[in-house]
Every structure is written in C-alpha cells, then in structure tokens.
CHARMM internal coordinates of N, CA and C (Angstrom, degrees):
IC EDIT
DIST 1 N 1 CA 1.4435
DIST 1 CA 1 C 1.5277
ANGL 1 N 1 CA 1 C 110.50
DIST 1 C 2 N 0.9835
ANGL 1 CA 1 C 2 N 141.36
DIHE 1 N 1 CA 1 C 2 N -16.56
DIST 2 N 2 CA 1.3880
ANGL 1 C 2 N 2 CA 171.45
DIHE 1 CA 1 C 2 N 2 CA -144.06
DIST 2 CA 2 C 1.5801
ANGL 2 N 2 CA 2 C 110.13
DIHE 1 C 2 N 2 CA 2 C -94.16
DIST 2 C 3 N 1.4249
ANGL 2 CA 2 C 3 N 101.17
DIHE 2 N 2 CA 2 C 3 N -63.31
DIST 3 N 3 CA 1.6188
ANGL 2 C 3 N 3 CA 121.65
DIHE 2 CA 2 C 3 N 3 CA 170.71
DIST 3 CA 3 C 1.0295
ANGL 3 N 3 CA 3 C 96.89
DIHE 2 C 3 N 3 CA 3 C -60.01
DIST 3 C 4 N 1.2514
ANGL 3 CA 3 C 4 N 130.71
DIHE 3 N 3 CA 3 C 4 N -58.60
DIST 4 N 4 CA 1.9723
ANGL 3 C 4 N 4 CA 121.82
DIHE 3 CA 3 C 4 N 4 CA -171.21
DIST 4 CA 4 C 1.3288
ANGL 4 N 4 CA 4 C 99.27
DIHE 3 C 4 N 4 CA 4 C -40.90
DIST 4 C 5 N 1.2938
ANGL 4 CA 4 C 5 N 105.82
DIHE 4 N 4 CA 4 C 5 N -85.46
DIST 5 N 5 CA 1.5951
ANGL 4 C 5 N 5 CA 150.63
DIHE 4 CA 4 C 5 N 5 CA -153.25
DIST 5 CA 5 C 2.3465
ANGL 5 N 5 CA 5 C 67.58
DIHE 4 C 5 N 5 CA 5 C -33.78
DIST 5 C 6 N 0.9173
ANGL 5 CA 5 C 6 N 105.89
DIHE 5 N 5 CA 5 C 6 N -102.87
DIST 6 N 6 CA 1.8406
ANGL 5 C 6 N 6 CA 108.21
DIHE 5 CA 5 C 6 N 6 CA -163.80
DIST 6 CA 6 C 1.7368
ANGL 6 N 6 CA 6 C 116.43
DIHE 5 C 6 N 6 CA 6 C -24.35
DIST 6 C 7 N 1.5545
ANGL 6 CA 6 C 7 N 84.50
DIHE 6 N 6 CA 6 C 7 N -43.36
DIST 7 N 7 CA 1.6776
ANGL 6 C 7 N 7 CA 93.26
DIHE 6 CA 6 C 7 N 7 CA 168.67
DIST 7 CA 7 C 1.3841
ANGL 7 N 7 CA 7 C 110.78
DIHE 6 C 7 N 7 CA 7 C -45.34
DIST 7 C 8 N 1.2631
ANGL 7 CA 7 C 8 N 104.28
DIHE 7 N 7 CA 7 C 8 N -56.79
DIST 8 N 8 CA 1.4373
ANGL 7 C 8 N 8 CA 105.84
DIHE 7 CA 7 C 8 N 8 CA -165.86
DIST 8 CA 8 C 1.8323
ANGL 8 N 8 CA 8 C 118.05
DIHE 7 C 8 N 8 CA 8 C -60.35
DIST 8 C 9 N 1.1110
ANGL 8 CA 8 C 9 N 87.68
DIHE 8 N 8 CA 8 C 9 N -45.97
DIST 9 N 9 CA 1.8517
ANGL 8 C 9 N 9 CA 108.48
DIHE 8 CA 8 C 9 N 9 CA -173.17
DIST 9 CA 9 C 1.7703
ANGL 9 N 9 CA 9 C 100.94
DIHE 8 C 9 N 9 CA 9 C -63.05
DIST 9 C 10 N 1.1961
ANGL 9 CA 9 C 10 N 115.25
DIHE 9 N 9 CA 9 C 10 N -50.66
DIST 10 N 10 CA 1.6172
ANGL 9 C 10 N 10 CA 118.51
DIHE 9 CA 9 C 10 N 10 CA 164.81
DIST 10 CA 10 C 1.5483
ANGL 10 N 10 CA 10 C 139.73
DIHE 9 C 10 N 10 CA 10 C -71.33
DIST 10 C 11 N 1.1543
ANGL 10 CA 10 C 11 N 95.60
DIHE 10 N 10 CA 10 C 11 N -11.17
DIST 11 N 11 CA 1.3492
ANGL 10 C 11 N 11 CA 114.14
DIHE 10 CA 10 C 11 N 11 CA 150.42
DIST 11 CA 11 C 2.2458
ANGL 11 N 11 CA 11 C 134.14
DIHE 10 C 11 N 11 CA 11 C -88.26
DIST 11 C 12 N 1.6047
ANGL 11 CA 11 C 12 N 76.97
DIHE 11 N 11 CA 11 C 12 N -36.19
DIST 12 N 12 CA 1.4626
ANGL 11 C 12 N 12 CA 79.13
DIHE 11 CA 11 C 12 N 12 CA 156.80
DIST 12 CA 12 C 1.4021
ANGL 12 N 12 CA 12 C 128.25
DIHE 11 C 12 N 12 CA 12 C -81.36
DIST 12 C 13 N 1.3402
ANGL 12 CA 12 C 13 N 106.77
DIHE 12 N 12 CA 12 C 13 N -31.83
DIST 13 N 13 CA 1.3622
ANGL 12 C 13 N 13 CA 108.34
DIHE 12 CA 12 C 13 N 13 CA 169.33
DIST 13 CA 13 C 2.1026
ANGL 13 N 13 CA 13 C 121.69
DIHE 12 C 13 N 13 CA 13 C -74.59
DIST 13 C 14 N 1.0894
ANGL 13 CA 13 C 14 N 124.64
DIHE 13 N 13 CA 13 C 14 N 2.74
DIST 14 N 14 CA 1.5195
ANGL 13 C 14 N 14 CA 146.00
DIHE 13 CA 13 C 14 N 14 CA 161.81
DIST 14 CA 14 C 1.5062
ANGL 14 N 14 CA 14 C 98.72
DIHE 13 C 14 N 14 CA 14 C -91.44
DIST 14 C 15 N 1.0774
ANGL 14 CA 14 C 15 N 146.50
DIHE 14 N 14 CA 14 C 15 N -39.43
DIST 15 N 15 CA 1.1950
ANGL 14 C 15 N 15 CA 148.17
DIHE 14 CA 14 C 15 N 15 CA 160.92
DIST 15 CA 15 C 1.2189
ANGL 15 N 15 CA 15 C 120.40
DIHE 14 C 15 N 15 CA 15 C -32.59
DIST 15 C 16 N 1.4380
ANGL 15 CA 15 C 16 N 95.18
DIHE 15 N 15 CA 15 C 16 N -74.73
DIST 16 N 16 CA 1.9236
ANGL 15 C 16 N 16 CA 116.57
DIHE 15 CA 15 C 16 N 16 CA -162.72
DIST 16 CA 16 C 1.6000
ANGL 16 N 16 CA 16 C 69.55
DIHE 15 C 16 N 16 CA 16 C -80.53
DIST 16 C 17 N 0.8733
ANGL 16 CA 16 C 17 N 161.70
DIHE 16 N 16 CA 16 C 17 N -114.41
DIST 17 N 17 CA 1.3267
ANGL 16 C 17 N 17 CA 156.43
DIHE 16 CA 16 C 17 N 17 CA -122.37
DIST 17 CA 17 C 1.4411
ANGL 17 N 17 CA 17 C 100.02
DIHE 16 C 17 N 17 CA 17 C -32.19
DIST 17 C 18 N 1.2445
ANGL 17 CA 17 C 18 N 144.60
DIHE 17 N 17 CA 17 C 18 N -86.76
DIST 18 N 18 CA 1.0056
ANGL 17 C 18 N 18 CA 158.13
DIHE 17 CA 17 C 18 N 18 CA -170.87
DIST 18 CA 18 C 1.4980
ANGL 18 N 18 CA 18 C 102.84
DIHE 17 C 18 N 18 CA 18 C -48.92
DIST 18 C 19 N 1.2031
ANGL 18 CA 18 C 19 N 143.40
DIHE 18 N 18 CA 18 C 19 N -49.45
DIST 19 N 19 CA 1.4022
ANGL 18 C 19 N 19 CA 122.93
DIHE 18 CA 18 C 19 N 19 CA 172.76
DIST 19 CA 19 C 1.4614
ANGL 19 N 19 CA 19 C 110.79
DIHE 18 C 19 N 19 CA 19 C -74.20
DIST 19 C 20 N 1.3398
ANGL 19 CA 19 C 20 N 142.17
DIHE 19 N 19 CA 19 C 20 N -6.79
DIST 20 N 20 CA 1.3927
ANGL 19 C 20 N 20 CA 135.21
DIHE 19 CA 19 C 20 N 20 CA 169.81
DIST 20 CA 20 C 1.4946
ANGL 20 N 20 CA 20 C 101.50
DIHE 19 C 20 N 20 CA 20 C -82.64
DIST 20 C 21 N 1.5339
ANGL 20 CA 20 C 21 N 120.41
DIHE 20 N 20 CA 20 C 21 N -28.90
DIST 21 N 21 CA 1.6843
ANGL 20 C 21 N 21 CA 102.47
DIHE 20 CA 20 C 21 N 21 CA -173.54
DIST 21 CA 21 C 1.2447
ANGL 21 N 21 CA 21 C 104.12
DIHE 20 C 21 N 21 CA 21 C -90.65
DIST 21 C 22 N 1.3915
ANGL 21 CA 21 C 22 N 120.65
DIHE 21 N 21 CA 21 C 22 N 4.43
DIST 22 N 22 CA 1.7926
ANGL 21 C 22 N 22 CA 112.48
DIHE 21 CA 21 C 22 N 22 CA 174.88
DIST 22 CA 22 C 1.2378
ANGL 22 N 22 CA 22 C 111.82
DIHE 21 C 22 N 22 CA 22 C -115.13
DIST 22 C 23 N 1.7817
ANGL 22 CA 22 C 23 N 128.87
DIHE 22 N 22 CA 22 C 23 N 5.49
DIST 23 N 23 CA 1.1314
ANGL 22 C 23 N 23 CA 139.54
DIHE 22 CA 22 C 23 N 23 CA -172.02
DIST 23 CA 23 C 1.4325
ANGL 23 N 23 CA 23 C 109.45
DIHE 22 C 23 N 23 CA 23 C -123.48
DIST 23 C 24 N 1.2661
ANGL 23 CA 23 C 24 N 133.83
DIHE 23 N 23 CA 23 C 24 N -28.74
DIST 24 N 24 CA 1.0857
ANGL 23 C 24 N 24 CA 147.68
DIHE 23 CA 23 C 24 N 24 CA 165.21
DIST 24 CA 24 C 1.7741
ANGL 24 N 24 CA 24 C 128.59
DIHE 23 C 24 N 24 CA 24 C -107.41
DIST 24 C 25 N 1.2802
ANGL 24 CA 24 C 25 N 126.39
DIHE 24 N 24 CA 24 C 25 N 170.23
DIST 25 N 25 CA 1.3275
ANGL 24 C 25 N 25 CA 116.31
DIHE 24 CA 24 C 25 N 25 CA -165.80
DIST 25 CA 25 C 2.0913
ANGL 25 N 25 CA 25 C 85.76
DIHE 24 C 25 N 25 CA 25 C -108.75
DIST 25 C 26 N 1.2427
ANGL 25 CA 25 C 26 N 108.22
DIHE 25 N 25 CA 25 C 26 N 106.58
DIST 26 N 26 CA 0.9706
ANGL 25 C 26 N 26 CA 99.83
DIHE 25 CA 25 C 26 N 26 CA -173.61
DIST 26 CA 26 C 1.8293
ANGL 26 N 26 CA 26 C 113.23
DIHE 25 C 26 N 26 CA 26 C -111.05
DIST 26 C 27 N 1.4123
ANGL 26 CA 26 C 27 N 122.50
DIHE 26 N 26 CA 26 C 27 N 141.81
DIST 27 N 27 CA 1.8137
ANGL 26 C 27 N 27 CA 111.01
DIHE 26 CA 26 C 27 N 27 CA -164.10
DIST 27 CA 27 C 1.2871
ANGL 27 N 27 CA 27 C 95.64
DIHE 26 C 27 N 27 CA 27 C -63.54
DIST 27 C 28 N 1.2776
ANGL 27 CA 27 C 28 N 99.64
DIHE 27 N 27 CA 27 C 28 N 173.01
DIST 28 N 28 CA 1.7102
ANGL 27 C 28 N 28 CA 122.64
DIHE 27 CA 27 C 28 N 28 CA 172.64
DIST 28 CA 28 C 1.2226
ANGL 28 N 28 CA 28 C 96.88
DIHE 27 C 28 N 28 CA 28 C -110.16
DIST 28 C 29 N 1.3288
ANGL 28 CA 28 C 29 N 107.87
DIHE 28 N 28 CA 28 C 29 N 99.29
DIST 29 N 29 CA 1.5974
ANGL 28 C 29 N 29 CA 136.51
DIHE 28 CA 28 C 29 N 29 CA 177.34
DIST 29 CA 29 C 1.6289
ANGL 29 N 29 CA 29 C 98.28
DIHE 28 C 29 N 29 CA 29 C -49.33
DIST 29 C 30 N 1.3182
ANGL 29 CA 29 C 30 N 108.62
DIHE 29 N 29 CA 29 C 30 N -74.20
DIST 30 N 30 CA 1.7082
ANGL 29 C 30 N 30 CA 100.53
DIHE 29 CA 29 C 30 N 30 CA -171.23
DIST 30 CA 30 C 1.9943
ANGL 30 N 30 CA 30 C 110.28
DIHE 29 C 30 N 30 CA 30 C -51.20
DIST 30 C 31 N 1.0675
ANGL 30 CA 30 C 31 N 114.64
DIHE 30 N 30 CA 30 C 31 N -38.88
DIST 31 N 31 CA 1.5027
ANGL 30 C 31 N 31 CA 98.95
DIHE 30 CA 30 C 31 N 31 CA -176.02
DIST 31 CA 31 C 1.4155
ANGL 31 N 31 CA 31 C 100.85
DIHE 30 C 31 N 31 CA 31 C -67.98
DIST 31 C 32 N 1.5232
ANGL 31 CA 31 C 32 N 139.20
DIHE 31 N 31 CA 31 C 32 N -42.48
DIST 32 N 32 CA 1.1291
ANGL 31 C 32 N 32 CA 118.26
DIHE 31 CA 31 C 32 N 32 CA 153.18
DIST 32 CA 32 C 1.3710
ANGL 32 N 32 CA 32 C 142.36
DIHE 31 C 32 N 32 CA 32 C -6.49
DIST 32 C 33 N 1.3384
ANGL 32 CA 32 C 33 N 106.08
DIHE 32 N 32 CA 32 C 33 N -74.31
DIST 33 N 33 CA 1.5166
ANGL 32 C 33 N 33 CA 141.98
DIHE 32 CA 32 C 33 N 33 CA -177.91
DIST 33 CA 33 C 1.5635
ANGL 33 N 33 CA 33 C 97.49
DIHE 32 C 33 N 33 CA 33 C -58.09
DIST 33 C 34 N 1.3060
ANGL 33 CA 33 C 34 N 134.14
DIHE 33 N 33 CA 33 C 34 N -51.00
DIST 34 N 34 CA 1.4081
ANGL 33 C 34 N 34 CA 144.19
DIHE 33 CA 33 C 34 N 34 CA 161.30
DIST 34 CA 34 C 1.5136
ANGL 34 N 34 CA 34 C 117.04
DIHE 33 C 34 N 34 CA 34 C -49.55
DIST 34 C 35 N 1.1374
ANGL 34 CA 34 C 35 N 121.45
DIHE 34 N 34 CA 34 C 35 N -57.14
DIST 35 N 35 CA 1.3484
ANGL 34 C 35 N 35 CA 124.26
DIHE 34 CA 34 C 35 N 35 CA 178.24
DIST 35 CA 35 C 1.8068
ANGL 35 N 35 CA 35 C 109.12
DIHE 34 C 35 N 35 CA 35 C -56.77
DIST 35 C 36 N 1.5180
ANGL 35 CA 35 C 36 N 109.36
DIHE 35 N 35 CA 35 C 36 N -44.95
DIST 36 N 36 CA 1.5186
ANGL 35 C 36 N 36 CA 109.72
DIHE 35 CA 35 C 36 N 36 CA 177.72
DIST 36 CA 36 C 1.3993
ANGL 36 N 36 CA 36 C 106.91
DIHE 35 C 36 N 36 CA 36 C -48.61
DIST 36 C 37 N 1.3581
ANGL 36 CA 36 C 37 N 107.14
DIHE 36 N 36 CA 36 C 37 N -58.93
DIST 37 N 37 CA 1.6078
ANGL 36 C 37 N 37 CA 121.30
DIHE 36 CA 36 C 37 N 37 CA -153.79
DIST 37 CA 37 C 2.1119
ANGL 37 N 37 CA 37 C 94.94
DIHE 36 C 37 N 37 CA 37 C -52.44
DIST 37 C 38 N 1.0986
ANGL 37 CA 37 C 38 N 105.13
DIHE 37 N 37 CA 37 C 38 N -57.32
DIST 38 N 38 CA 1.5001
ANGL 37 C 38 N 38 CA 130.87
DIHE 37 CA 37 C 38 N 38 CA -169.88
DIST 38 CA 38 C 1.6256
ANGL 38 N 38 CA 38 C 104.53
DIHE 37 C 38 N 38 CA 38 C -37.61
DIST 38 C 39 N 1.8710
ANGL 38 CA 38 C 39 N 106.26
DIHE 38 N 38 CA 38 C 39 N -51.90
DIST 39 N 39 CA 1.4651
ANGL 38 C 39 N 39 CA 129.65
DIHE 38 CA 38 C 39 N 39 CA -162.02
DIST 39 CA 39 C 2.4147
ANGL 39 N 39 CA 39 C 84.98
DIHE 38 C 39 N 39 CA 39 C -85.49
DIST 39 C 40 N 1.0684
ANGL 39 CA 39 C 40 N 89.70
DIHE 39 N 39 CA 39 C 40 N -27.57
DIST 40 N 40 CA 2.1984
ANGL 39 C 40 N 40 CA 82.55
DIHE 39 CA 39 C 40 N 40 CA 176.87
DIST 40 CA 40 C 0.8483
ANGL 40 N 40 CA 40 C 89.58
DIHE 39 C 40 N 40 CA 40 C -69.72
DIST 40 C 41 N 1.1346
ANGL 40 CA 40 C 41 N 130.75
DIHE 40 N 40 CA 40 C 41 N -62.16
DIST 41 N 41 CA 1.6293
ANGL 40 C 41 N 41 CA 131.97
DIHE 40 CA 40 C 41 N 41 CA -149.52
DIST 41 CA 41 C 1.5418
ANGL 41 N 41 CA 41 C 113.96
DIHE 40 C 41 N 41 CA 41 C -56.30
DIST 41 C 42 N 1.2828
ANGL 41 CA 41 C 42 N 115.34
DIHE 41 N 41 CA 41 C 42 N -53.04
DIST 42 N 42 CA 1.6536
ANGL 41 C 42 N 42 CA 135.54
DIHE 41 CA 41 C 42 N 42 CA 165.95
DIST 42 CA 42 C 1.0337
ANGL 42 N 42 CA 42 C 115.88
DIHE 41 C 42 N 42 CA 42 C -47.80
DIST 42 C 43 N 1.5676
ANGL 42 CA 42 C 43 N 133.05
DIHE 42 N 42 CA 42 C 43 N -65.99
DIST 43 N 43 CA 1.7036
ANGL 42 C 43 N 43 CA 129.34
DIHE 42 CA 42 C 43 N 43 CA 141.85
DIST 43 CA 43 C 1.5122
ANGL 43 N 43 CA 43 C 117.45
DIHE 42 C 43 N 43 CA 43 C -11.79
DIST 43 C 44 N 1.2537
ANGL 43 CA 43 C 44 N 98.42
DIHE 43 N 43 CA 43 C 44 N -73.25
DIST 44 N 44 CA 1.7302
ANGL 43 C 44 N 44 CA 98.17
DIHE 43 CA 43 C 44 N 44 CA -174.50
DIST 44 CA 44 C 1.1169
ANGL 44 N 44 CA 44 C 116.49
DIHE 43 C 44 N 44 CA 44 C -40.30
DIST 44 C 45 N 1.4955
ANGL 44 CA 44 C 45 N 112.63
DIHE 44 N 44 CA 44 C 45 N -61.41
DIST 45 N 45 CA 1.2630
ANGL 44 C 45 N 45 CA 140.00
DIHE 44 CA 44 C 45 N 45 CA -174.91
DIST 45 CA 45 C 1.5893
ANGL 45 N 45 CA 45 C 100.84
DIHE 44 C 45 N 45 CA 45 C -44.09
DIST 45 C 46 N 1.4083
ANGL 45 CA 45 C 46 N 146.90
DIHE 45 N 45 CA 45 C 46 N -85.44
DIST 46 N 46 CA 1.0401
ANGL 45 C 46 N 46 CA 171.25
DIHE 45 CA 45 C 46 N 46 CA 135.65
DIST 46 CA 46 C 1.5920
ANGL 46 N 46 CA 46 C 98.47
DIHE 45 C 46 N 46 CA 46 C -6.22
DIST 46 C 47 N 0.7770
ANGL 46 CA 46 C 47 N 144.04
DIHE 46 N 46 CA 46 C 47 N -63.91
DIST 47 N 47 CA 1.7547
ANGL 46 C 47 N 47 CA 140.97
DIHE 46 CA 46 C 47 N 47 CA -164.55
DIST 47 CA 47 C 1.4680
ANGL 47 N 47 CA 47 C 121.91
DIHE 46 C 47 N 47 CA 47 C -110.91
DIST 47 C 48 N 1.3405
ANGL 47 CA 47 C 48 N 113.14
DIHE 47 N 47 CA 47 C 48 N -13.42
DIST 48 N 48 CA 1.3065
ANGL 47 C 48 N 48 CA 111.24
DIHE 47 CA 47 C 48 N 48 CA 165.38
DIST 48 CA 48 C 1.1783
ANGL 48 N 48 CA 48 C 115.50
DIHE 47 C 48 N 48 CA 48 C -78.78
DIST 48 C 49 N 1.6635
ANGL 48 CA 48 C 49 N 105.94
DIHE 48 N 48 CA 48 C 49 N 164.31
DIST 49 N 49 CA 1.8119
ANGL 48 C 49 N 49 CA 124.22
DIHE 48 CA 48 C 49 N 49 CA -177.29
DIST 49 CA 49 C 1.5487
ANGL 49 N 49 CA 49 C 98.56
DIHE 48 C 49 N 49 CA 49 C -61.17
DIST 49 C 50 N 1.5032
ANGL 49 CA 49 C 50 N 105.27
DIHE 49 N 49 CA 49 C 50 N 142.34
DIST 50 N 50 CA 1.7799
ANGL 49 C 50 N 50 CA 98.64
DIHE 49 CA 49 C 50 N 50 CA -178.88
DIST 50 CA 50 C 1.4035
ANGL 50 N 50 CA 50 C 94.63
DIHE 49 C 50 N 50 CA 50 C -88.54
DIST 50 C 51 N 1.5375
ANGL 50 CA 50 C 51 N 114.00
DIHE 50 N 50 CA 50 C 51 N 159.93
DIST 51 N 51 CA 1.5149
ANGL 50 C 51 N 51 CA 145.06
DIHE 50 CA 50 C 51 N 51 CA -164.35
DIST 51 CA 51 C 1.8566
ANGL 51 N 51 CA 51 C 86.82
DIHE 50 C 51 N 51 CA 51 C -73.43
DIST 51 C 52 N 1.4282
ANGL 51 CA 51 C 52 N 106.42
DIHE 51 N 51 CA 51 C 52 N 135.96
DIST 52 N 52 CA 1.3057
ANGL 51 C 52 N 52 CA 127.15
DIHE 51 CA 51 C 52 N 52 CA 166.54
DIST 52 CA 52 C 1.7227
ANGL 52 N 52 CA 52 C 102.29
DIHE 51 C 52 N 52 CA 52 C -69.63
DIST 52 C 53 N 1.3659
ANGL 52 CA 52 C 53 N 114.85
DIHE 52 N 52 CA 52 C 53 N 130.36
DIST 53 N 53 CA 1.5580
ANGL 52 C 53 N 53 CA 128.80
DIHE 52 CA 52 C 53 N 53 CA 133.51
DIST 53 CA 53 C 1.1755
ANGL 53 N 53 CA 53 C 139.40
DIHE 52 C 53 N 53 CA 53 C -20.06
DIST 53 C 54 N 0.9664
ANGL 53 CA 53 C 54 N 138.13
DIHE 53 N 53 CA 53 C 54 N 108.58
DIST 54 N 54 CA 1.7548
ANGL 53 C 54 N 54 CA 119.48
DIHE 53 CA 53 C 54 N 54 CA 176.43
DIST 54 CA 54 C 1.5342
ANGL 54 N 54 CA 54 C 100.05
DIHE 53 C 54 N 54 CA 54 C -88.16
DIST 54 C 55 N 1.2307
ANGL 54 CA 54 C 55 N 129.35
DIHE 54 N 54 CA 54 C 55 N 109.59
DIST 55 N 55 CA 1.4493
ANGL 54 C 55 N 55 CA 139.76
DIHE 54 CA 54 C 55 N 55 CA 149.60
DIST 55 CA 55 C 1.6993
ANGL 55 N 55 CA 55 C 120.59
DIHE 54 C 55 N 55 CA 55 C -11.66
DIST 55 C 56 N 1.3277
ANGL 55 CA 55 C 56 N 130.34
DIHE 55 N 55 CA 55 C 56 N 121.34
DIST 56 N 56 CA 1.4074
ANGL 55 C 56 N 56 CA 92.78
DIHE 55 CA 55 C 56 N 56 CA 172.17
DIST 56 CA 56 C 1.8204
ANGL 56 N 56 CA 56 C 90.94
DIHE 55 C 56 N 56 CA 56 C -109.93
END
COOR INIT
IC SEED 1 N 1 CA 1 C
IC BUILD
C-alpha cells in the first residue's frame, strides 16, 4: 500500500508542476542557481584574503 500511497503523491506533484510551468511565467531555477554561484565567486575573488606565496 506504500508504493501506491508515494506513487500517488509523486505523481501529483509532476502534475501540479507541469501545469504551473505552462500556466504561469515561472524562473529558471538553474540559471538562477548559476548567476548566484558566478556573483560568490566575484565576491571571493574581489574581497577575500589573497592566497599566501610559498617562499622559495
């Protein structure tokens, strides 16, 4: 009963998913997720302590 019961819940949830991204203007999560990473990286880059030398 178990397998249903998830079946069911994961299938409804592919559902409602799919009629909100064709009914609504919904973001593109991963270019999101890309743009953050891009804007850390630039921070770091720019405001972090610079990397020590190794002496020879």
């Amino acid at each position: 009963m178990g397998i249903f019961r998830s079946s069911f819940h994961f299938l409804a949830g592919t559902m409602c998913g799919i009629y909100l991204a064709q009914t609504y203007n919904v973001p593109n999560v991963k270019k999101l997720v890309n743009t953050g990473i891009l804007i850390a990286k630039h921070i770091e880059q720019n405001y972090g302590k610079p990397k020590k030398r190794d002496e020879d």
